[in-house]
C-alpha positions in Angstrom: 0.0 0.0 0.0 3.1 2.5 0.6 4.3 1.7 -2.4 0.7 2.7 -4.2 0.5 6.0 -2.0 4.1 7.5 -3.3 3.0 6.4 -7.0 0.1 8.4 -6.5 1.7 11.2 -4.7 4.6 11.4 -7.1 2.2 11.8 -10.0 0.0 14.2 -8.2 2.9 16.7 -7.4 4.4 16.3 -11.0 0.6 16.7 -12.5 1.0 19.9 -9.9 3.1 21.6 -11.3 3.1 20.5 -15.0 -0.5 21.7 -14.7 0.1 24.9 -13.5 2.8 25.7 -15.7 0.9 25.2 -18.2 -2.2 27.0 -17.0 -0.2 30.1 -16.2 2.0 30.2 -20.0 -1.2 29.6 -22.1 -2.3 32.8 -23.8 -5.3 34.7 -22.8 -7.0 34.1 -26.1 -7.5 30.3 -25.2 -10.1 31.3 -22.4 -8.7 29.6 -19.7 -5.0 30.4 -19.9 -3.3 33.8 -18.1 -0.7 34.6 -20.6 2.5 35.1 -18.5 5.8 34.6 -20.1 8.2 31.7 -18.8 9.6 34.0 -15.9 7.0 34.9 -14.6 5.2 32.1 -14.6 8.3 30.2 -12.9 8.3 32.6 -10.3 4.8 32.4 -9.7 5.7 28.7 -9.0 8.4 29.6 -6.2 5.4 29.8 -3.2 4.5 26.0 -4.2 8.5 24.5 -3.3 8.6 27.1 -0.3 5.8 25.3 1.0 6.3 21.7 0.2 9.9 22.7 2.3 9.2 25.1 5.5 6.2 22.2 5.7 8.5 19.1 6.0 9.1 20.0 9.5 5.4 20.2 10.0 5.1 16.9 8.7 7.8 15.4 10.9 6.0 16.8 14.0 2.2 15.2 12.6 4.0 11.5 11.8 5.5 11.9 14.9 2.4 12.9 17.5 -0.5 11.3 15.1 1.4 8.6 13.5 2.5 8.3 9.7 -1.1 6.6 8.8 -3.1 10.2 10.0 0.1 12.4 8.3 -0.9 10.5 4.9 -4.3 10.6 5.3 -4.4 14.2 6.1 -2.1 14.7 3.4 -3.8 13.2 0.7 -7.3 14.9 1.7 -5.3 18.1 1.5 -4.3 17.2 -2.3 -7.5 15.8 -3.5 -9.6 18.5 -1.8 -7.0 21.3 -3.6 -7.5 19.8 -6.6 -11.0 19.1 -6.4 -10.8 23.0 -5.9 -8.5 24.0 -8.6 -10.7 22.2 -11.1 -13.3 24.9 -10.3 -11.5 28.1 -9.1 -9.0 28.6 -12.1 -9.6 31.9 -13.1 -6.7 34.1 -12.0 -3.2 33.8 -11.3 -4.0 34.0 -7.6 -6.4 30.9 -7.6 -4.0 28.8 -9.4 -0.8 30.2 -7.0 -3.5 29.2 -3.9 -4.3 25.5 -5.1 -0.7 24.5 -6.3 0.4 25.8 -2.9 -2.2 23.6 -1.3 -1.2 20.5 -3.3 2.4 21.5 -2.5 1.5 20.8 1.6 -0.4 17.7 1.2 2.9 16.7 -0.8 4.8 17.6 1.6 2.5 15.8 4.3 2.6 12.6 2.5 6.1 12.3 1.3 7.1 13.1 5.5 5.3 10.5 6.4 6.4 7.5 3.7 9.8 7.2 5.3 7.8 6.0 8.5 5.3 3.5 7.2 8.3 2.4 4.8 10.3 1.5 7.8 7.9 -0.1 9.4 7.2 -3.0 6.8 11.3 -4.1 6.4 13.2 -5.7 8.9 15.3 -4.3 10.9 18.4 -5.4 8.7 16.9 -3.9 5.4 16.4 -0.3 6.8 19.1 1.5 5.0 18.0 -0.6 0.8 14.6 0.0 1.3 15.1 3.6 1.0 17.2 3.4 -1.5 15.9 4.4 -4.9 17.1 1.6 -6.8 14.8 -0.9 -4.0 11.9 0.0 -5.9 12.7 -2.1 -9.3 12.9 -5.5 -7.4 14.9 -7.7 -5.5 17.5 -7.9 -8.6 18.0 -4.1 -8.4 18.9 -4.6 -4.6 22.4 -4.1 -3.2 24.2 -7.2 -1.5 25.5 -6.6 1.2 29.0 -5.7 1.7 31.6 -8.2 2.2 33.8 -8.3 5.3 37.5 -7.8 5.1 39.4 -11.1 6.4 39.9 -10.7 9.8 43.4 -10.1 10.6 45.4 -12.5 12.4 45.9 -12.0 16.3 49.3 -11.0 17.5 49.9 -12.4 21.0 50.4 -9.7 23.4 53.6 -9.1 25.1 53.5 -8.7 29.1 56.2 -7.4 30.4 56.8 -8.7 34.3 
């Protein structure tokens, strides 16, 4: 199930902001678009990753009190109730700014709270390849683990009487 939440998430937050890009670049003529030139419509973009950030440590602090199962939850509502939003209130810059900023925190909710719920499915001993980014094509993607050098041979110890 973790593994079908961060598919969805990923693709929500890239849908975010290829979305929004877009909606912000079109021209004016095309009824829905708002005309701004590449800058502009980059640095219109700039609130969503200031949000997905300064809220990671909100998201730490929610996984942590609530659990990563309530973090998830209550980001995803976040994201599908933005969106759910944006599909209506498109009209100005503002409105799009607002629900890409929106689906920026429940991004940021969600993706704090994988790690957790990731962690807790692996033993102990697989901690460090599951969140590796290679783990998620398969066990033949997986790193073995590294091999020991020999062991040196002991030296006796000298006392001196």
């Amino acid at each position: 199930m973790v593994n079908v939440a961060s598919v969805f998430a990923g693709f929500a937050m890239y849908i975010n902001m290829l979305a929004s890009i877009q909606l912000l670049q079109m021209p004016k003529a095309t009824g829905y678009g708002h005309g701004l030139d590449m800058l502009h419509a980059g640095l219109w973009m700039v609130p969503t990753a200031a949000a997905f950030g300064l809220l990671a440590p909100v998201s730490a602090w929610s996984t942590r009190r609530f659990g990563p199962q309530v973090t998830l939850l209550v980001g995803s509502v976040v994201m599908t109730t933005a969106y759910l939003g944006r599909a209506v209130w498109s009209g100005t810059v503002a409105q799009v700014v607002v629900g890409s900023v929106l689906v920026g925190m429940g991004s940021a909710l969600v993706y704090g709270a994988l790690p957790s719920l990731i962690m807790r499915t692996v033993p102990v001993t697989e901690t460090a390849s599951s969140a590796d980014s290679t783990s998620c094509c398969g066990p033949w993607a997986r790193r073995r683990p590294a091999r020991r050098p020999p062991r040196s041979p002991r030296l006796p110890s000298s006392s001196s009487a």
